[in-house]
KOLVEX-517044 format. One record per atom (N, C-alpha, C): y, x, z; residue in one letter. Coordinates in pm, whole numbers, plus 50000, padded with zeros to 5 digits. Layout:
<r v="Y" u="X" w="Z" code="a"/>
...
***
This chain:
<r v="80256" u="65771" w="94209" code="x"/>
<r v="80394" u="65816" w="94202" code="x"/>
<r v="80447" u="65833" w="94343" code="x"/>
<r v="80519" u="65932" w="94370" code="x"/>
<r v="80595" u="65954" w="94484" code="x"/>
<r v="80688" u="65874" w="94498" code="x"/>
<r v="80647" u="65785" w="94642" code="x"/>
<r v="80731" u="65676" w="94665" code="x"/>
<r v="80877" u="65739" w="94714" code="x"/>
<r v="80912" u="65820" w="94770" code="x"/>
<r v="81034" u="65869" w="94723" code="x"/>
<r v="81133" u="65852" w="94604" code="x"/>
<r v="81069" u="65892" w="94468" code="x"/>
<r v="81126" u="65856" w="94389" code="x"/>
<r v="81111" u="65703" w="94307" code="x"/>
<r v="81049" u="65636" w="94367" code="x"/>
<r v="80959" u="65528" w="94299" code="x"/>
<r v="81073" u="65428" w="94315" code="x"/>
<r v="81159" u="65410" w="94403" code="x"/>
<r v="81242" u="65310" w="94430" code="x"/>
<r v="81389" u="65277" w="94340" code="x"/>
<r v="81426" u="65416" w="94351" code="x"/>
<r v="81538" u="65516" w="94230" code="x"/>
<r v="81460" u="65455" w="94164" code="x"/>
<r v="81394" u="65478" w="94055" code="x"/>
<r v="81325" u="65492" w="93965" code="x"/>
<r v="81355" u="65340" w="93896" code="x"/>
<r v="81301" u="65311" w="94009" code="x"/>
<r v="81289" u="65107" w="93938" code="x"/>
<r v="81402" u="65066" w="93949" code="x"/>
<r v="81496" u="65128" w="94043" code="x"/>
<r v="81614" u="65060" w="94063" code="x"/>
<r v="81707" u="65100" w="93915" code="x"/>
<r v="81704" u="65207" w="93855" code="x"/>
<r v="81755" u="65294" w="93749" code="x"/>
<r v="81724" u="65203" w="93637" code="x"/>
<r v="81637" u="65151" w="93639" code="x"/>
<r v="81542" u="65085" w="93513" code="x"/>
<r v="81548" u="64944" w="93510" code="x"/>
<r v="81614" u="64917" w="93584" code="x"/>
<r v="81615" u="64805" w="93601" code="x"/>
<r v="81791" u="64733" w="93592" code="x"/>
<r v="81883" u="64861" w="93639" code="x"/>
<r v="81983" u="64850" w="93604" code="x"/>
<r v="82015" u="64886" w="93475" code="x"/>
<r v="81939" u="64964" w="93432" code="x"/>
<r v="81978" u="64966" w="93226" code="x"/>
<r v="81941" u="64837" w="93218" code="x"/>
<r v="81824" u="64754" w="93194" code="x"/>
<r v="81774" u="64674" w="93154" code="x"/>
<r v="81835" u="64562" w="93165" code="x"/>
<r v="81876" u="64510" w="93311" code="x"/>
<r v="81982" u="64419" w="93316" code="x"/>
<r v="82126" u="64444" w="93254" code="x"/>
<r v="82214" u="64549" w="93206" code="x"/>
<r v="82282" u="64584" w="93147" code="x"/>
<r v="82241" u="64542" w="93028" code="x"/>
<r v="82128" u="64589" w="92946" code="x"/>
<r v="82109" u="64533" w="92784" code="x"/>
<r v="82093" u="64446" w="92800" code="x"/>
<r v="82039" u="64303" w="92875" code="x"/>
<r v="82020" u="64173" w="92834" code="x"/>
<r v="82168" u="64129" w="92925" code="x"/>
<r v="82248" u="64141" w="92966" code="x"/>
<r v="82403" u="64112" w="92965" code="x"/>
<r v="82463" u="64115" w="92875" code="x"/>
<r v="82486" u="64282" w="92817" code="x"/>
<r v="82509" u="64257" w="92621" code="x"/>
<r v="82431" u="64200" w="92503" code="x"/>
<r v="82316" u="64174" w="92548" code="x"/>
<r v="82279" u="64072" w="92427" code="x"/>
<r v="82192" u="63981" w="92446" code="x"/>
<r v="82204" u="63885" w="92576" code="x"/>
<r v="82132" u="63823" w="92573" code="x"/>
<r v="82222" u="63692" w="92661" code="x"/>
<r v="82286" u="63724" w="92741" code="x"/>
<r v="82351" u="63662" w="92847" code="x"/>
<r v="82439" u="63534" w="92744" code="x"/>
<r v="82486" u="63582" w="92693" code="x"/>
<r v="82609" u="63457" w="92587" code="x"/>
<r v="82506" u="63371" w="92524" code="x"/>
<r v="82390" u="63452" w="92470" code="x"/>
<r v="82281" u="63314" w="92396" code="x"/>
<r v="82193" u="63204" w="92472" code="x"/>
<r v="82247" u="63270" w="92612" code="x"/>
<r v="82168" u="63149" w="92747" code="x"/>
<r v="82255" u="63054" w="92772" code="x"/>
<r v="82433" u="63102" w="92735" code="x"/>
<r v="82509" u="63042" w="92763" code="x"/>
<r v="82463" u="62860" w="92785" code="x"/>
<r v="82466" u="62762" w="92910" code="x"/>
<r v="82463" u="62623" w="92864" code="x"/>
<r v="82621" u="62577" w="92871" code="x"/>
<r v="82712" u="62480" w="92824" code="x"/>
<r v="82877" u="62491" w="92821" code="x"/>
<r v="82892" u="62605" w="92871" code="x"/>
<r v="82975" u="62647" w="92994" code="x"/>
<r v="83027" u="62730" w="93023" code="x"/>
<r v="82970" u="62838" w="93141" code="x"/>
<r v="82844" u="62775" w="93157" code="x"/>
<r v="82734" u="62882" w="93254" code="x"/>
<r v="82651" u="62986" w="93203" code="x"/>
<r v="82667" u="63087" w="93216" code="x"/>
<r v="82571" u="63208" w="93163" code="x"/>
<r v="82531" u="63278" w="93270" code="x"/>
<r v="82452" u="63353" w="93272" code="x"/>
<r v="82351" u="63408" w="93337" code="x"/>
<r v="82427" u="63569" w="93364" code="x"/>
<r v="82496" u="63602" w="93496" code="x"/>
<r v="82525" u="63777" w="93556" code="x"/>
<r v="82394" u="63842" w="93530" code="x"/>
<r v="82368" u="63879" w="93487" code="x"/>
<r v="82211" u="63984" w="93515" code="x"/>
<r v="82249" u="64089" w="93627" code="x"/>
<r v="82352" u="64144" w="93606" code="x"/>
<r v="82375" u="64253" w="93633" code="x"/>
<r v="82409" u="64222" w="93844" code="x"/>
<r v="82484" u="64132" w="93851" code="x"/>
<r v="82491" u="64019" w="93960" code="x"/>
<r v="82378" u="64015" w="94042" code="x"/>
<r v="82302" u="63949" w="93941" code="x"/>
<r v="82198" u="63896" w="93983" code="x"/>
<r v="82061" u="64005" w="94025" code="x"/>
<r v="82079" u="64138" w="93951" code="x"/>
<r v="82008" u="64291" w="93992" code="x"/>
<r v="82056" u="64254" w="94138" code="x"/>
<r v="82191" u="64295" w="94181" code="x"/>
<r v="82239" u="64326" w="94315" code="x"/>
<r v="82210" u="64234" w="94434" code="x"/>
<r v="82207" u="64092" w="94406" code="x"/>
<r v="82157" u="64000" w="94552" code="x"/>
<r v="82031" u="63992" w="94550" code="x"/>
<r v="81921" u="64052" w="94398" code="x"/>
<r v="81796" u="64028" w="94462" code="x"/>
<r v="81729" u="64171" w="94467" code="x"/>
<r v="81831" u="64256" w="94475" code="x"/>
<r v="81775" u="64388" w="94489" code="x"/>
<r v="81769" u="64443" w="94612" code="x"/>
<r v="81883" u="64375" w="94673" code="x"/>
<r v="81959" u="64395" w="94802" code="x"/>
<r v="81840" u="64342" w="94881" code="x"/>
<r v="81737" u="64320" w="94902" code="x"/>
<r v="81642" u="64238" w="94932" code="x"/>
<r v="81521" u="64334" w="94962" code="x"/>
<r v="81524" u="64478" w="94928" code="x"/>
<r v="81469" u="64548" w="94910" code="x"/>
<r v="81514" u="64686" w="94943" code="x"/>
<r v="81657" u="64676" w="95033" code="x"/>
<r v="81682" u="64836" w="95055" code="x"/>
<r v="81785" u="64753" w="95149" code="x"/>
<r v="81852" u="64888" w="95228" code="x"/>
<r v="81943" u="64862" w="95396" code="x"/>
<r v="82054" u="64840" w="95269" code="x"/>
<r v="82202" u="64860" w="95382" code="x"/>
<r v="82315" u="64822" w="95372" code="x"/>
<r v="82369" u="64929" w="95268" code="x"/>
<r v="82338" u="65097" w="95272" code="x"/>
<r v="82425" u="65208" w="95205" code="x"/>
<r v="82331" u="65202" w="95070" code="x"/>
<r v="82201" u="65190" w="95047" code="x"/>
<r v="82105" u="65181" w="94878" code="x"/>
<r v="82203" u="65081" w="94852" code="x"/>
<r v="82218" u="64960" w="94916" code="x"/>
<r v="82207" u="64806" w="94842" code="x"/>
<r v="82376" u="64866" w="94788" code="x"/>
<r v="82480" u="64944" w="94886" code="x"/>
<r v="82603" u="64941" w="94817" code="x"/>
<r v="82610" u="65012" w="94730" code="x"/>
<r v="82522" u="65119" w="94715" code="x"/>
<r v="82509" u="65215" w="94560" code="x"/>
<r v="82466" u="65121" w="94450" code="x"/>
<r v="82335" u="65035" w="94465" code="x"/>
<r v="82340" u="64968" w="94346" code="x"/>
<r v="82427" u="64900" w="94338" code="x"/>
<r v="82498" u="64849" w="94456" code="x"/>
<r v="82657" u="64746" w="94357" code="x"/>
<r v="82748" u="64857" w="94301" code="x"/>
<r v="82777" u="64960" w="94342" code="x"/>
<r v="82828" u="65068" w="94252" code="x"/>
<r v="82778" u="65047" w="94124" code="x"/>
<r v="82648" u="65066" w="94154" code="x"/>
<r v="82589" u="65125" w="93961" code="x"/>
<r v="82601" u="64971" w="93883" code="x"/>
<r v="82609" u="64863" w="93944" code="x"/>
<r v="82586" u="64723" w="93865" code="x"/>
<r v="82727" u="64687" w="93836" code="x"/>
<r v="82850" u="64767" w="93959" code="x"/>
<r v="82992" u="64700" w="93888" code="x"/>
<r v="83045" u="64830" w="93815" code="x"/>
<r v="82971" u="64949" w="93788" code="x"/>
<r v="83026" u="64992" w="93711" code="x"/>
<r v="82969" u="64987" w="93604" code="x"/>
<r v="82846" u="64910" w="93576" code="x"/>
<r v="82797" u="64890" w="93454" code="x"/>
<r v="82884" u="64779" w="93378" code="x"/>
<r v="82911" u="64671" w="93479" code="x"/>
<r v="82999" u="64547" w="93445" code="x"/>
<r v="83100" u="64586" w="93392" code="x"/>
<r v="83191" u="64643" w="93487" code="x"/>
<r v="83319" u="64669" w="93443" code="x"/>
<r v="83331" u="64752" w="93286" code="x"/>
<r v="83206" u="64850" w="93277" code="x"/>
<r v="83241" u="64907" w="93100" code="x"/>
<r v="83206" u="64782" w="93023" code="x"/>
<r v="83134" u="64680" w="93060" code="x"/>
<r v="83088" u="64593" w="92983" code="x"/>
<r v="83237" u="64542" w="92942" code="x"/>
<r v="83301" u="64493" w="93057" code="x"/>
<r v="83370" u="64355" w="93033" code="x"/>
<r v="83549" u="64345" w="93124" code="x"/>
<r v="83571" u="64454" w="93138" code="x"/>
<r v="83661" u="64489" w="93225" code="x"/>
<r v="83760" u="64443" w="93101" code="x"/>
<r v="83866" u="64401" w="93137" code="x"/>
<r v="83998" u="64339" w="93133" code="x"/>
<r v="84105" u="64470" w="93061" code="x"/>
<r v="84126" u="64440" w="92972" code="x"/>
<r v="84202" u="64572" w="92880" code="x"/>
<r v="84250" u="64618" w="92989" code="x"/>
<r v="84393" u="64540" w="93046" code="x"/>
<r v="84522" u="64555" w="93157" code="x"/>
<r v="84477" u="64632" w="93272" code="x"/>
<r v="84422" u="64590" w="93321" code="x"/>
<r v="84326" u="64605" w="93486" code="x"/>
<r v="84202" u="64542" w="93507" code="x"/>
<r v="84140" u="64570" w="93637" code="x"/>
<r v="84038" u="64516" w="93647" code="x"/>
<r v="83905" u="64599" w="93687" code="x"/>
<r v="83915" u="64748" w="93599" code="x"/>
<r v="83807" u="64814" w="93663" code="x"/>
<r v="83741" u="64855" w="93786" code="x"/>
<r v="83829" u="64862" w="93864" code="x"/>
<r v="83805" u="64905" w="94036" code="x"/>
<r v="83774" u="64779" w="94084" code="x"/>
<r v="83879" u="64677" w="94047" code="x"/>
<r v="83829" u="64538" w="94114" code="x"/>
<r v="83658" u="64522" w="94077" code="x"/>
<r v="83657" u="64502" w="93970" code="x"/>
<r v="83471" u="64447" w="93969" code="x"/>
<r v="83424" u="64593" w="94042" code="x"/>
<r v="83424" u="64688" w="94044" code="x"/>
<r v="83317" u="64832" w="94104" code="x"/>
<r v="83308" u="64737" w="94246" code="x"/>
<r v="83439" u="64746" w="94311" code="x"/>
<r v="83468" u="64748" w="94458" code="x"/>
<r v="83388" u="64625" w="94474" code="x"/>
<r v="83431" u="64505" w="94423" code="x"/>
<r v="83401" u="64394" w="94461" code="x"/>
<r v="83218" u="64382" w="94489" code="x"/>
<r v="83190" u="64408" w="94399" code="x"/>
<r v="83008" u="64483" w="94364" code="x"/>
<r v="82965" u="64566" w="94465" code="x"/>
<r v="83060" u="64650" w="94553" code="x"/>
<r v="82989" u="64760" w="94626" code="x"/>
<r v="83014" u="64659" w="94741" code="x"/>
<r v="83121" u="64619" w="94793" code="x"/>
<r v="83108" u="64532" w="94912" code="x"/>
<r v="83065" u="64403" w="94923" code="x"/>
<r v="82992" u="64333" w="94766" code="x"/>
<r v="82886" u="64224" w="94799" code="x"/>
<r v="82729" u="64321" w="94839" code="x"/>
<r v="82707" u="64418" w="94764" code="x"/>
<r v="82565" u="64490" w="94789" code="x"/>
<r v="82585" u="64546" w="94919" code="x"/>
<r v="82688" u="64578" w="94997" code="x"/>
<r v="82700" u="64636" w="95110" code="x"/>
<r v="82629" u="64548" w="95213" code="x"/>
<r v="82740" u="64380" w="95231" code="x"/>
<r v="82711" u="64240" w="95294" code="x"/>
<r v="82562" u="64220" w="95224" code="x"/>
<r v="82499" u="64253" w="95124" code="x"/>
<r v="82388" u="64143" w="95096" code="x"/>
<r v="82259" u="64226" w="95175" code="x"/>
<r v="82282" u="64371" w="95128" code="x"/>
<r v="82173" u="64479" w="95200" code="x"/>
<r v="82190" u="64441" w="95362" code="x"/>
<r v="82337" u="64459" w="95432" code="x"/>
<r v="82287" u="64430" w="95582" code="x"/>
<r v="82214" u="64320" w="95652" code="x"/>
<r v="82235" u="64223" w="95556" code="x"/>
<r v="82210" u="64091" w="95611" code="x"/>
<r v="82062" u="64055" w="95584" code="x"/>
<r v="82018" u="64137" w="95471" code="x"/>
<r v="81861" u="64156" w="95468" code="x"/>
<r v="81800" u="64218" w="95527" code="x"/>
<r v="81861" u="64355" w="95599" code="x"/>
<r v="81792" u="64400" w="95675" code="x"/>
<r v="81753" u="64357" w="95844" code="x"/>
<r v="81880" u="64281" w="95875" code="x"/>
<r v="81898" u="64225" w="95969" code="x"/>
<r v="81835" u="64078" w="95997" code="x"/>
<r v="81877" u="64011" w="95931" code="x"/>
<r v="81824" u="63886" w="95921" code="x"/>
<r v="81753" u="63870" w="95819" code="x"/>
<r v="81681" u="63874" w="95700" code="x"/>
<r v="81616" u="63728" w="95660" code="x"/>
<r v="81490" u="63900" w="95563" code="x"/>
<r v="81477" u="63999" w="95569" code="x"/>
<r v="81406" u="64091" w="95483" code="x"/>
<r v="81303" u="64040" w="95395" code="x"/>
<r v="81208" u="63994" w="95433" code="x"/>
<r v="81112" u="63872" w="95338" code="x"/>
<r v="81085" u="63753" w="95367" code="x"/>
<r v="81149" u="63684" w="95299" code="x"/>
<r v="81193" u="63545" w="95318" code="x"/>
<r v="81228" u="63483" w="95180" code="x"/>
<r v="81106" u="63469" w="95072" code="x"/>
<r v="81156" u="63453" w="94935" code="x"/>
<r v="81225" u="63337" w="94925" code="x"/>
<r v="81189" u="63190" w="95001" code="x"/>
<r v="81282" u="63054" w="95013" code="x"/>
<r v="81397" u="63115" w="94993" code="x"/>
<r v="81473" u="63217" w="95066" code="x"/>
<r v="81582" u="63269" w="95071" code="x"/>
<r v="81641" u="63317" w="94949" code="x"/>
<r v="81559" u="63338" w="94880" code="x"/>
<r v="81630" u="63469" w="94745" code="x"/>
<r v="81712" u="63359" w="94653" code="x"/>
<r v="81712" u="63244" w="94600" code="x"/>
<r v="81758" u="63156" w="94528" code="x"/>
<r v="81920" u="63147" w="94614" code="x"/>
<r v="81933" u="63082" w="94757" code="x"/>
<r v="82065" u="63073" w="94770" code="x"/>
<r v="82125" u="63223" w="94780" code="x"/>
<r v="82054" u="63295" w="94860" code="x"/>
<r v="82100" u="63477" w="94850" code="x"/>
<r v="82181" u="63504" w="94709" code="x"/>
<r v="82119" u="63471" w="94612" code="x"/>
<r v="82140" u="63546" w="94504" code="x"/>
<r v="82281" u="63396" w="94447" code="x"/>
<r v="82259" u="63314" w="94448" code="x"/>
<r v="82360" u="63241" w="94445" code="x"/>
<r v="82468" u="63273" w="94516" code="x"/>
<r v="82492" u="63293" w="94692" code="x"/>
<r v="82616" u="63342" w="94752" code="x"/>
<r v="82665" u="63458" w="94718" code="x"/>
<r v="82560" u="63570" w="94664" code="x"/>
<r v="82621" u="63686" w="94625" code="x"/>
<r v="82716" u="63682" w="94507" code="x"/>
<r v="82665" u="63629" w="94440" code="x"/>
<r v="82754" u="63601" w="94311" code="x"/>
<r v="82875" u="63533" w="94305" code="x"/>
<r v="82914" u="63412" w="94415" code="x"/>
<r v="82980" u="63384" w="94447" code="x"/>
<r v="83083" u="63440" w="94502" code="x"/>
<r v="83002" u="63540" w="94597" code="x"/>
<r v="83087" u="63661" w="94717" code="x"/>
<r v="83151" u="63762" w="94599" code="x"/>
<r v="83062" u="63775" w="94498" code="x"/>
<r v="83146" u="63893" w="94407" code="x"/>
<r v="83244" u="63878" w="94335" code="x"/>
<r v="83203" u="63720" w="94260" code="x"/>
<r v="83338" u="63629" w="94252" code="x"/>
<r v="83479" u="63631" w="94277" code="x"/>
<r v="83412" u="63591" w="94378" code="x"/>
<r v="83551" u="63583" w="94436" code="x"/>
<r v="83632" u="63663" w="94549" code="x"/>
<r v="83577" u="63770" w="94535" code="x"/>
<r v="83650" u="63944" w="94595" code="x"/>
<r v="83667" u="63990" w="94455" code="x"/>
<r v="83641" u="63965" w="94355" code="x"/>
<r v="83705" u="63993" w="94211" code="x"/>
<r v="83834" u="63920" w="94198" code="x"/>
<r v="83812" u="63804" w="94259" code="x"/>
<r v="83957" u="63729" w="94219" code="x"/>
<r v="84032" u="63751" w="94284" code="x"/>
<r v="84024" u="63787" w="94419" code="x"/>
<r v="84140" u="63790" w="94551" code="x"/>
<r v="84159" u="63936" w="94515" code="x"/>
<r v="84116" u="64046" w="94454" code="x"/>
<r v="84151" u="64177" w="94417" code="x"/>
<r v="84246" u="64168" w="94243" code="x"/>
<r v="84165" u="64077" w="94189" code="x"/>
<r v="84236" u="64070" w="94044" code="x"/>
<r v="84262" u="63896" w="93990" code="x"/>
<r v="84370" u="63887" w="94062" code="x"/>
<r v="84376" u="63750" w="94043" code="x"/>
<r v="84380" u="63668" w="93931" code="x"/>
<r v="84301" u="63549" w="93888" code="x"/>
<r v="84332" u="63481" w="93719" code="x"/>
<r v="84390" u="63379" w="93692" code="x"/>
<r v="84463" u="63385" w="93565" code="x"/>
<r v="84569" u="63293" w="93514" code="x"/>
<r v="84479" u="63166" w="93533" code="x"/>
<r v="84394" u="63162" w="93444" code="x"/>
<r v="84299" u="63032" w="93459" code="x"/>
<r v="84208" u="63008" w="93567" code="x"/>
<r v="84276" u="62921" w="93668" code="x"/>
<r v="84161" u="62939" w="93825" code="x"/>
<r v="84047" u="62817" w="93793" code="x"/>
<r v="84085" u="62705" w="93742" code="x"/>
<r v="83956" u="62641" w="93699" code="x"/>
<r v="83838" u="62716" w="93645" code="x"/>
<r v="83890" u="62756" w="93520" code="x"/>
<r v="83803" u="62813" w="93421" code="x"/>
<r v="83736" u="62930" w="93506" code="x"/>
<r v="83785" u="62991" w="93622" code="x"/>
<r v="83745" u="63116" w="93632" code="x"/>
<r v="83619" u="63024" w="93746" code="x"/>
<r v="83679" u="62932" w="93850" code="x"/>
<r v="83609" u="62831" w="93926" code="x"/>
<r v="83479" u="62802" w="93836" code="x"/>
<r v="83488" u="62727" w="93742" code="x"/>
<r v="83344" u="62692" w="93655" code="x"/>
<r v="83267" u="62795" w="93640" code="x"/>
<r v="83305" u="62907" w="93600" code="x"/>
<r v="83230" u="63011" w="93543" code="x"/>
<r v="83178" u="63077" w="93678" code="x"/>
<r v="83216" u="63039" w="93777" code="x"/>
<r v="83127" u="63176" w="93885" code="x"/>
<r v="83017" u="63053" w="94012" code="x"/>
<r v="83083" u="62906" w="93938" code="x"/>
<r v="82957" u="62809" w="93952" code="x"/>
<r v="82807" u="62847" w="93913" code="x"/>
<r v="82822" u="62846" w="93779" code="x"/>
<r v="82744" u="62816" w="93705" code="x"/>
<r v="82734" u="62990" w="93653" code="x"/>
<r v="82736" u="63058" w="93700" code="x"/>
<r v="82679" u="63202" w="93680" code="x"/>
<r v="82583" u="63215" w="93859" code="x"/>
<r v="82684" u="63135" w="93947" code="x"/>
<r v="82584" u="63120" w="94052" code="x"/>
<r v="82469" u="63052" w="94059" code="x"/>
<r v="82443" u="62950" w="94007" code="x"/>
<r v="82354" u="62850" w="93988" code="x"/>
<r v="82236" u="62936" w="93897" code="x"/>
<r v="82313" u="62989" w="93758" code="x"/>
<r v="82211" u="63023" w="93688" code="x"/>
<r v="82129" u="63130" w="93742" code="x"/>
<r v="82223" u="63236" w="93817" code="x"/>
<r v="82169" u="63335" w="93870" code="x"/>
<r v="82063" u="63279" w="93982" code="x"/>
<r v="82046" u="63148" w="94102" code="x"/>
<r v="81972" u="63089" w="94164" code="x"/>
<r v="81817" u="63137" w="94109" code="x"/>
<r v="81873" u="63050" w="93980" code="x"/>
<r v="81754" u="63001" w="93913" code="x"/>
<r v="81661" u="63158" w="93845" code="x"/>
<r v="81717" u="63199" w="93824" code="x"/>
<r v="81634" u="63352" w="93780" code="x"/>
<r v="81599" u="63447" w="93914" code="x"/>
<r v="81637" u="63417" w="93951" code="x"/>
<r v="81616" u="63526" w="94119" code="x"/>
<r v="81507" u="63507" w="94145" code="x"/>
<r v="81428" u="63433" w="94175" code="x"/>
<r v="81288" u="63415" w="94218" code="x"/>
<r v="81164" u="63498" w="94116" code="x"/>
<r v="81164" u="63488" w="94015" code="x"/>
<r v="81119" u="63578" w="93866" code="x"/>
<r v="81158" u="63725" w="93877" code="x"/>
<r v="81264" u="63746" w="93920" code="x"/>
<r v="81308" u="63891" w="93950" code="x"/>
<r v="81254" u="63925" w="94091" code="x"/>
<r v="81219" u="63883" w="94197" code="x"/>
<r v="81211" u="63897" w="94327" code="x"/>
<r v="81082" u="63938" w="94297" code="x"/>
<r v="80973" u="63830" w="94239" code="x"/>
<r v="80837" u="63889" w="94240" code="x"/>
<r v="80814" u="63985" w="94152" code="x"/>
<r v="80871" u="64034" w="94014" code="x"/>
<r v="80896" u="64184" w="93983" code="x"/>
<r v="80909" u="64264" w="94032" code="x"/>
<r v="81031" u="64270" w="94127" code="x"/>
<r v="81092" u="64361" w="94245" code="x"/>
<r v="80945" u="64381" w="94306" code="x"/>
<r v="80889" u="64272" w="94377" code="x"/>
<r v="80809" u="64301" w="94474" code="x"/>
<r v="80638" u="64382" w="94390" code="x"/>
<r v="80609" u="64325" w="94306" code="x"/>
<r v="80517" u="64404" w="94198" code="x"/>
<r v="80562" u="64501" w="94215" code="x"/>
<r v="80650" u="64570" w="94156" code="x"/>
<r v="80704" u="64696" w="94137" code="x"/>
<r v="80675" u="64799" w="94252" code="x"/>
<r v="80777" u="64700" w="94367" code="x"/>
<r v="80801" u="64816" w="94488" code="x"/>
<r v="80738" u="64800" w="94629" code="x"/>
<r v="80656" u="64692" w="94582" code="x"/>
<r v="80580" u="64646" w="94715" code="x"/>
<r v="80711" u="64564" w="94797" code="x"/>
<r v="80602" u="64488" w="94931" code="x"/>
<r v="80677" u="64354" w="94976" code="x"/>
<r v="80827" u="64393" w="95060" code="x"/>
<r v="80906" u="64365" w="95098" code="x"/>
<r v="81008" u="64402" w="95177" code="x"/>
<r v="80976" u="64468" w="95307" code="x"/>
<r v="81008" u="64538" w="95351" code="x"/>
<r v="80923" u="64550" w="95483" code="x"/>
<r v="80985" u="64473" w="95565" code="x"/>
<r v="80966" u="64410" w="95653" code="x"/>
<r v="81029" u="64300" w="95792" code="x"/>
<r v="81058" u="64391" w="95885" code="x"/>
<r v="81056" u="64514" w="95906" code="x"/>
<r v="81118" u="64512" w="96031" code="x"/>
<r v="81286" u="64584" w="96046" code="x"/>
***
């Protein structure tokens, strides 16, 4: 396959895919109040694998997958896109710059991203319930930790190793 398109390709397929197991799979992982971002969790360990402008298109394509998912009747849609394009923006530079293959890394990576998207969701769309919203982007960080490493060596199957330089 033409590695040109090979990257698109997986990245495309990978964002449906994490999209369907968000709608039907994410609430049945639920443990109390932690469930699993897939869609999140595409973007800090994808970001791992392309510069600063790919990594902010897939937070495009992952917060606008989110936002049809789960966007807020009132408002809310631009907040999750935006918030998504400027964690994949920060997560792509900082991989390219500092840490490109460094799998130790992908567990907290993919944890701060989620965090970072978090909470540029909240400071853009602020919530009535700040605990509840606090627990939930814990424990969507944590869970997301914990799956990142399983996705990283997919990623890397898929698209070959990061390049380091």
């Amino acid at each position: 396959m033409n590695s040109t398109w090979k990257t698109p390709l997986v990245f495309t397929l990978a964002l449906f895919t994490a999209a369907l197991l968000q709608m039907t799979v994410a609430h049945a992982l639920q443990i109390r109040q932690a469930q699993p971002d897939f869609l999140l969790l595409l973007l800090a360990t994808g970001s791992f694998f392309c510069d600063a402008n790919p990594a902010a298109l897939l937070g495009f394509g992952t917060g606008t997958a989110a936002a049809s998912l789960a966007a807020p009747p009132a408002a809310g849609f631009a907040s999750i896109v935006v918030s998504r394009v400027i964690t994949g923006f920060a997560l792509g530079w900082l991989a390219k710059n500092l840490y490109r293959d460094l799998p130790l890394l992908v567990p907290p990576v993919a944890a701060i991203g989620t965090a970072l998207a978090s909470c540029l969701f909240f400071v853009f769309f602020p919530q009535k319930q700040v605990t509840h919203w606090a627990v939930n982007m814990a424990g969507a960080s944590l869970y997301n930790a914990l799956l990142s490493l399983p996705l990283y060596f997919l990623l890397s199957r898929l698209l070959g190793r990061p390049d380091s330089s």
